[in-house]
KOLROSE-101970 format. One record per residue (C-alpha): x, y, z. Coordinates in Angstrom, 1 decimal, padded with zeros to 4 digits. Each point is the difference from the previous one (the first is absolute). Layout:
# residues N
SITE,x,y,z
SITE,X,Y,Z
...
END
This chain:
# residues 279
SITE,x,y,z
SITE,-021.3,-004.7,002.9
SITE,-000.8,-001.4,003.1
SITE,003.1,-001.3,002.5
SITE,-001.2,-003.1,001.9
SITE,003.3,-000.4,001.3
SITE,000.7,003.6,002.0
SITE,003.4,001.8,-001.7
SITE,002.9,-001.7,-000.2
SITE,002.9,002.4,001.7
SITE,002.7,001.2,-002.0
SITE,004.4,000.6,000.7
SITE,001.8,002.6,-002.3
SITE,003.3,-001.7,-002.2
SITE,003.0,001.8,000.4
SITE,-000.3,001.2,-003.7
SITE,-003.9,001.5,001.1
SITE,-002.3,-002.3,-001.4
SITE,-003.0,-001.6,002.7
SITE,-000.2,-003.3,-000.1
SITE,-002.6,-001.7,001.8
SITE,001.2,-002.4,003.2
SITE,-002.2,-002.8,-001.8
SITE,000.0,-001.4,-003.4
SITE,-001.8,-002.8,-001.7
SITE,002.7,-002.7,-001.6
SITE,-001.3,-001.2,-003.2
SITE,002.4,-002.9,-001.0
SITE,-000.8,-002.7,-001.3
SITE,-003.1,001.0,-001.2
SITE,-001.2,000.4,-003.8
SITE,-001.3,003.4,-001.4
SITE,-003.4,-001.4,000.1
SITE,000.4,-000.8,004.0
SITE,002.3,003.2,000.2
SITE,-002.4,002.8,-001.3
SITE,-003.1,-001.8,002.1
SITE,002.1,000.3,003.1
SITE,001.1,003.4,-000.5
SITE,-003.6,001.1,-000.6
SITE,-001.2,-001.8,002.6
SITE,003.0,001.2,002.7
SITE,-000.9,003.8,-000.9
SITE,-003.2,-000.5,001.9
SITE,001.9,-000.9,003.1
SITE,001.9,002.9,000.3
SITE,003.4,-001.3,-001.7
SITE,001.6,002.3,-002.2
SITE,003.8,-001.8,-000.7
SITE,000.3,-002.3,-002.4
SITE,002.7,-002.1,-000.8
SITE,001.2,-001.8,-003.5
SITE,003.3,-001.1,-001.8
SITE,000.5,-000.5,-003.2
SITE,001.1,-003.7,000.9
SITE,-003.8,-000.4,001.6
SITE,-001.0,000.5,-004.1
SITE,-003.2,001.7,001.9
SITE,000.6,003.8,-000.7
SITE,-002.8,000.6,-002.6
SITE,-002.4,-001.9,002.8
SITE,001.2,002.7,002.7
SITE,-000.4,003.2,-002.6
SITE,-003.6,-001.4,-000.7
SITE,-001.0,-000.5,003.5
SITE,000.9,003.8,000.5
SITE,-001.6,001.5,-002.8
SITE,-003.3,-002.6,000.8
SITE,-000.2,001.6,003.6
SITE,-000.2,003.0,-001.2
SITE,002.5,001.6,002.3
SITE,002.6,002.9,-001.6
SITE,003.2,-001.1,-000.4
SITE,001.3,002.3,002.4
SITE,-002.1,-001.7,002.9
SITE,002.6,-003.3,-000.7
SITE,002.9,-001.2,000.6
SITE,001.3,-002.7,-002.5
SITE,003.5,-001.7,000.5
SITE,001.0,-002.3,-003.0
SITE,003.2,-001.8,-000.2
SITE,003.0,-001.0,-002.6
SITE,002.0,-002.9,-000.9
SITE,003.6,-000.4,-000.3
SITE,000.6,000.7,-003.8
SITE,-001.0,003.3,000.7
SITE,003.0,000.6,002.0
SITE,001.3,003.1,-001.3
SITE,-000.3,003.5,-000.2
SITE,-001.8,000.0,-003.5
SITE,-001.8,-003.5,001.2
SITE,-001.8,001.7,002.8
SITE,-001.1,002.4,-002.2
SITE,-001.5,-002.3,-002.5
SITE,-001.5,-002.5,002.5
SITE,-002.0,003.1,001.8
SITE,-000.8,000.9,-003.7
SITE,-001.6,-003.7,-000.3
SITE,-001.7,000.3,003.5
SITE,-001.6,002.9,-000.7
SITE,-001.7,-001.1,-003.2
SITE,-000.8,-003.3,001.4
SITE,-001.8,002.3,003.2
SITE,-001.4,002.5,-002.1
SITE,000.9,003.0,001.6
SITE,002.5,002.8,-000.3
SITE,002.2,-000.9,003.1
SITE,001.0,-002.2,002.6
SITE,000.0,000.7,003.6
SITE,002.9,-002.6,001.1
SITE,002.1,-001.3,-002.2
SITE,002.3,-002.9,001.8
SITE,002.8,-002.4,-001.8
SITE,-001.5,-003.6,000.8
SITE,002.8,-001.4,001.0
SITE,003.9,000.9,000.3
SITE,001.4,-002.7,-002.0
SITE,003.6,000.7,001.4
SITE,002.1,-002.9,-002.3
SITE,-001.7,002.1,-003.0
SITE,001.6,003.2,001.8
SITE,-002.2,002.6,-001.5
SITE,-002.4,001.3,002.6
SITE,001.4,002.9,000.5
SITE,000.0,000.8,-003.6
SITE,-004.0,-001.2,000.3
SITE,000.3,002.8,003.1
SITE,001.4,002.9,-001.9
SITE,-002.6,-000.4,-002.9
SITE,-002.7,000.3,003.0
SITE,001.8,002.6,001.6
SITE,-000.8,002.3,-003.5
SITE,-003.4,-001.6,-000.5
SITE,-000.6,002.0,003.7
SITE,001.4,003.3,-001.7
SITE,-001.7,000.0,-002.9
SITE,-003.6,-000.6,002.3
SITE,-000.9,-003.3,-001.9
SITE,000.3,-001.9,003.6
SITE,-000.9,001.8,002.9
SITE,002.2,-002.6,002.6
SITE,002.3,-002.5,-000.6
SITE,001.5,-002.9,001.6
SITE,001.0,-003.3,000.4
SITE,-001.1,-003.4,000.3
SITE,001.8,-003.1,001.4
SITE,003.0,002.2,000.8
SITE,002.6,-001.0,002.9
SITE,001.2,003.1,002.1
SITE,003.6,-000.8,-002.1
SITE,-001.9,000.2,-002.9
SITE,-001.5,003.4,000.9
SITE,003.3,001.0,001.7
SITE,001.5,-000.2,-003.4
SITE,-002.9,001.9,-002.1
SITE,000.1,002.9,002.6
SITE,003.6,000.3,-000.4
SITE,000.4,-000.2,-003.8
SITE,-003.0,002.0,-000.8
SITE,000.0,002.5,003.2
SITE,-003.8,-000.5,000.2
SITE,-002.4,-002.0,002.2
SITE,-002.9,-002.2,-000.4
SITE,-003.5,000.9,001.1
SITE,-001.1,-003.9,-000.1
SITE,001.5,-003.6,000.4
SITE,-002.4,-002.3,000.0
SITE,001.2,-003.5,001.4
SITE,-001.4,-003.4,001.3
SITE,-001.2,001.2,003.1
SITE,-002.7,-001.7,003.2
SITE,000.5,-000.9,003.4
SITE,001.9,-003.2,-001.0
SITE,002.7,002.2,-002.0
SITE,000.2,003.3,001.7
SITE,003.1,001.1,-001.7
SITE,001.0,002.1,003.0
SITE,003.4,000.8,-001.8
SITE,-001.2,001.1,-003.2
SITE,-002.8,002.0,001.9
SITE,002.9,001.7,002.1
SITE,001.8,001.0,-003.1
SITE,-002.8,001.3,-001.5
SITE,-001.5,001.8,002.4
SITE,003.3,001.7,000.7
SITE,000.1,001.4,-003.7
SITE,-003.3,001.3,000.2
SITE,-001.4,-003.1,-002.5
SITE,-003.4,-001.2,001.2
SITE,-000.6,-003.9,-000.3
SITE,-002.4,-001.8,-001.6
SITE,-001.3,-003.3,000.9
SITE,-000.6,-002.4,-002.9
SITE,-001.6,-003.6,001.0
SITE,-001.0,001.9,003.4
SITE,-001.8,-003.0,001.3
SITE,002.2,-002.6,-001.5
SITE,-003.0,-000.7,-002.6
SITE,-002.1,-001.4,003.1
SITE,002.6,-002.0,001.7
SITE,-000.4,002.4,003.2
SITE,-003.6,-000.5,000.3
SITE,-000.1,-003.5,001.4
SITE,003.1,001.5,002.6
SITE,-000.9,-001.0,003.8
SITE,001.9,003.7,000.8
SITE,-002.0,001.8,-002.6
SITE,-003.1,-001.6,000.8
SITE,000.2,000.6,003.4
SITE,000.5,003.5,-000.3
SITE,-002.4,000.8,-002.1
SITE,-002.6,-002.1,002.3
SITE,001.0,002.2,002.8
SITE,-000.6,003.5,-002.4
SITE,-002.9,-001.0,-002.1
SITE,001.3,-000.1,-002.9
SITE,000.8,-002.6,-002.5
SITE,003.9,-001.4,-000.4
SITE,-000.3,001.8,-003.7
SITE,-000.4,003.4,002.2
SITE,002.3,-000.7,002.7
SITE,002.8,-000.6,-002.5
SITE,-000.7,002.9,-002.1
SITE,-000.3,002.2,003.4
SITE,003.9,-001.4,000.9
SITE,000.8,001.5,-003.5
SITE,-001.8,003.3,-000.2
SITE,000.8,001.1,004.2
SITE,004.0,-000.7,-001.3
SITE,000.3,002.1,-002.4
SITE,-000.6,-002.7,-003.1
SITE,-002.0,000.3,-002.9
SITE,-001.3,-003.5,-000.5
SITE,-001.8,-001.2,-003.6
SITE,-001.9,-002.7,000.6
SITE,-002.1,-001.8,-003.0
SITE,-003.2,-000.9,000.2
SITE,-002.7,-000.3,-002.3
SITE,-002.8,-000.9,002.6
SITE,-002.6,003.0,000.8
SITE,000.0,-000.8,003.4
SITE,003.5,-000.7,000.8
SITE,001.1,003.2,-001.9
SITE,-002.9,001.9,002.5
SITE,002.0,-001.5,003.0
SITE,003.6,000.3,-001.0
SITE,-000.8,004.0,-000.3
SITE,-001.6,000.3,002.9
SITE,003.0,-000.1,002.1
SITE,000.2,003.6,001.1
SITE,-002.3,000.3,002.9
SITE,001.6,-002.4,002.5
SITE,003.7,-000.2,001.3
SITE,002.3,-002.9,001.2
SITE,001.3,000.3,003.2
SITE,004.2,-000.2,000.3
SITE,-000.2,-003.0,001.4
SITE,-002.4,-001.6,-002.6
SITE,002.3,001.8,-002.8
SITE,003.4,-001.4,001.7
SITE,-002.6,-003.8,-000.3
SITE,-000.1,000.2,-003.4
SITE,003.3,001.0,-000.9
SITE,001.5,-002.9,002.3
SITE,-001.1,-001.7,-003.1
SITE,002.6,000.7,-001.8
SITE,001.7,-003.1,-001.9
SITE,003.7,002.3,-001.0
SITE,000.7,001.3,-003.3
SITE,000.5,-003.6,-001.3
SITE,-003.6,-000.2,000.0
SITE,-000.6,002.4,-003.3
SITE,001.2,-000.2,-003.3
SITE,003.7,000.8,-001.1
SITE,-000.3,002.9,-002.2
SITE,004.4,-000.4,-000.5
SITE,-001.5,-003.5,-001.9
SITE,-003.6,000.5,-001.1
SITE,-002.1,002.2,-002.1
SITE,-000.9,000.4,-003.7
END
């Protein structure tokens, strides 16, 4: 299998899984679109997929895999559940449906999609990952969506941490808070819409920057994820744009170019209430 894209670096979970810094998002396509992107994304080097069962497109990512012909061991698939699974038991049975939708053994991150906190059962949805972990049928898991109260409150009913929470998370949301909190626990952060679905690509600041590197604004925004620690997903089903969104490893942004692009930053307002929305 030839990389065209170089290798993607990885960071170690607190639970000992690696998971590499860059991912491809796969929502909203269709198993068709999903499993032709997945194949075609192997041959640039990416080797982090990411699914829910919401994106109904987990049988495309499983194909795309077993297409490439990469071992299963050489990926890293996160899939996602809804809020009737929120329980210990419910956890259980959606990684049960996740697996046979995938078609593998396993999952390597396992993350409740969103908290849900009037239906006031992800902690339950928490303890049932918690024993998935034990029993070696995830090898992470995490969280998606989740406030620092809402992971406050997991950590302190269940004793144990996170390796993940995904959120809404580019240059026009930074979500310095929730970063902070995480970070502090030891939870890495994953950026979901990491380009704000190619709203930052027309930015004057992001253009600018990237004119002064080289690079394309898809690159410069990906580089402001990666050099801060975040894991960003970005979708794309475009050969070419997948090529350039993983080749963000061999350049840097300067502090100030970094402190350019976060200046961006529209306040927490700007991304979706997770207290209100989900499904």
């Amino acid at each position: 299998m030839t990389n065209l894209g170089g290798p993607i670096p990885t960071v170690q979970l607190r639970h000992g899984a690696e998971m590499p810094v860059l991912g491809l998002g796969t929502a909203p396509m269709d198993d068709a679109e999903t499993a032709a992107a997945v194949r075609q994304a192997v041959e640039f080097g990416y080797r982090h997929f990411d699914t829910a069962e919401q994106y109904g497109n987990e049988r495309g990512v499983g194909l795309g895999i077993r297409d490439s012909g990469l071992d299963r061991s050489e990926v890293f698939v996160t899939t996602k559940f809804n809020r009737q699974w929120h329980s210990v038991d419910g956890a259980r049975q959606a990684w049960r449906a996740s697996i046979e939708r995938l078609g593998t053994d396993y999952v390597d991150l396992l993350l409740i999609h969103w908290p849900h906190p009037a239906q006031d059962r992800y902690v339950d949805a928490f303890r049932g990952l918690v024993e998935l972990l034990q029993d070696g049928s995830v090898r992470a898991i995490g969280t998606s969506n989740f406030k620092p109260a809402h992971i406050a409150r997991i950590v302190e009913e269940t004793g144990e941490v996170p390796d993940v929470n995904q959120i809404e998370l580019s240059p026009y949301t930074t979500r310095d808070a929730s970063r902070a909190d995480s970070a502090a626990r030891g939870i890495v952060t994953e950026s979901y819409s990491p380009i704000k679905r190619g709203g930052l690509l027309t930015d004057p600041v992001v253009f600018e920057v990237a004119e002064a590197i080289g690079r394309t604004p898809a690159q410069t925004v990906l580089r402001w994820h990666v050099q801060q620690g975040l894991v960003p997903i970005p979708k794309s089903a475009n050969p070419q744009r997948m090529q350039e969104n993983a080749t963000i490893f061999d350049f840097e942004l300067t502090d100030e170019q970094l402190g350019r692009i976060s200046a961006l930053d529209r306040g927490e307002a700007a991304a979706t209430d997770s207290d209100t929305v989900g499904h």
